[in-house]
N, C-alpha and C positions, 0 to 999 in steps of 0.2 A: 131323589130322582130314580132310586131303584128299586122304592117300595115295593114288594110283590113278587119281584124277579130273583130267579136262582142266582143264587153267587156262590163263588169258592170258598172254601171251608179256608185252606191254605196260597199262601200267596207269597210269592217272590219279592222284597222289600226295594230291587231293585230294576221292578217291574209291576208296580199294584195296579188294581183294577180300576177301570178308567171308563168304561163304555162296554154295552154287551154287544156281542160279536167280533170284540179286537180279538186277534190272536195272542194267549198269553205264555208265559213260561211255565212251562207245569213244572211243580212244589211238591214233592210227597217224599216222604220218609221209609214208604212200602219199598220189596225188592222190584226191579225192573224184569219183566218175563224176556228168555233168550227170543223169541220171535219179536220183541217190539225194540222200534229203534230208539237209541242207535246201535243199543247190542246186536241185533240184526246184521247191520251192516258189517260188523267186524267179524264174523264167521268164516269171511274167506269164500273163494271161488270152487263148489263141485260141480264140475264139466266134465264132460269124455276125458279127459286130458288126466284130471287127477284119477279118477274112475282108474286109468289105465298105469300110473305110474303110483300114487299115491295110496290109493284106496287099503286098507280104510284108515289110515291115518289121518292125521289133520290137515289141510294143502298148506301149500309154501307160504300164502297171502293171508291164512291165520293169523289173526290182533288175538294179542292176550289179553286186551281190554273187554273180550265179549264174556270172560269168566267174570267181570264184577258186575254183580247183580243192584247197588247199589244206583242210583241213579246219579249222574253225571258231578253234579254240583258236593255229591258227599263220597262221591272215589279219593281213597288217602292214596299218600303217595308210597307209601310201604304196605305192604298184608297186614291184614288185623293178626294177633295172636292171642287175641282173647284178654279181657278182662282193662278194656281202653274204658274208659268215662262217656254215657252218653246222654248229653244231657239237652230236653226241647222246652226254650222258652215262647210264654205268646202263642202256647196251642190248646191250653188248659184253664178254666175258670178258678181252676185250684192250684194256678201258681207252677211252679219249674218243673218239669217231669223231668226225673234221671235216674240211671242204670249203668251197668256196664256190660259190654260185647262178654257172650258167654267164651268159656274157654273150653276146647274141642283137641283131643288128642286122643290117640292108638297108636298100638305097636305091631308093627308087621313082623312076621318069624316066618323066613324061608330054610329050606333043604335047599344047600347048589353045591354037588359033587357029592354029597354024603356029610360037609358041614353046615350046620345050623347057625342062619345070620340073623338080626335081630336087627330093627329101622326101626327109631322115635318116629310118631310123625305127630307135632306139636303146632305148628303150622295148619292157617285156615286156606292158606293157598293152593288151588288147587293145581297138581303137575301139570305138564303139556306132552301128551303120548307122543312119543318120537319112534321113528323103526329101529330096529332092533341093529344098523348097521350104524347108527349113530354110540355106538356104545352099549345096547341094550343087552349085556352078558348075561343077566338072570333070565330078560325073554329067550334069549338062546340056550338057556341051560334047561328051561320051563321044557321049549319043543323038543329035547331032544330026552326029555324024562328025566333030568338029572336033577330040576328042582321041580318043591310044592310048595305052595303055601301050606304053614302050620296052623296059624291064625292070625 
């Protein structure tokens, strides 16, 4: 009955294709862009209001769900750290595709006061800029010249 007619490449097994122009679950494995929803929606409200209290940090109504680019159905419930199993059955005529999440790390070297700190950052997650009255002692040591970044 669909001879001729575009169909999905992928498809949600607990929603297959049934008739053209049902609305379906979109299936992809690509990252989700920060403008399309639902990451969209988790960005949070900038109005006059944060403009004036906020700006430029993130507002109060920030989801930290808008940082996973993955699409909904493959958000883990921990940060990747690099080097998990990924493995796609039923998208290949040549059988199981798998891999693993690359692993991503650097070290940050700040000057604060005149000593040299040194931060692993092994983690894929990304921080959440908070102001500098939240605790942010290296941003205030930054503004007032007493740190740099090394590298």
């Amino acid at each position: 009955p669909f001879r001729g007619l575009p169909l999905p490449n992928l498809e949600d097994p607990g929603d297959p294709f049934q008739a053209p122009g049902r609305p379906m679950t979109p299936v992809c494995y690509a990252p989700v862009a920060p403008t399309w929803a639902p990451r969209s929606g988790y960005v949070g409200t900038y109005d006059d209001a944060w403009d004036r209290t906020r700006a430029p940090f993130l507002p109060d109504d920030f989801d930290e769900r808008h940082y996973h680019c993955a699409p909904e159905g493959l958000v883990t419930a921990r940060p990747l750290v690099g080097a998990e199993p990924i493995v796609l059955e039923g998208v290949s005529a040549r059988g199981v595709l798998s891999s693993r999440v690359p692993q991503v790390g650097f070290d940050v070297t700040a000057v604060v006061a005149g000593s040299r700190c040194r931060w692993p950052c092994r983690s894929t997650r990304s921080p959440r800029a908070r102001p500098a009255t939240d605790g942010g002692a290296l941003a205030g040591a930054a503004r007032r010249g007493q740190a740099r970044v090394v590298d």
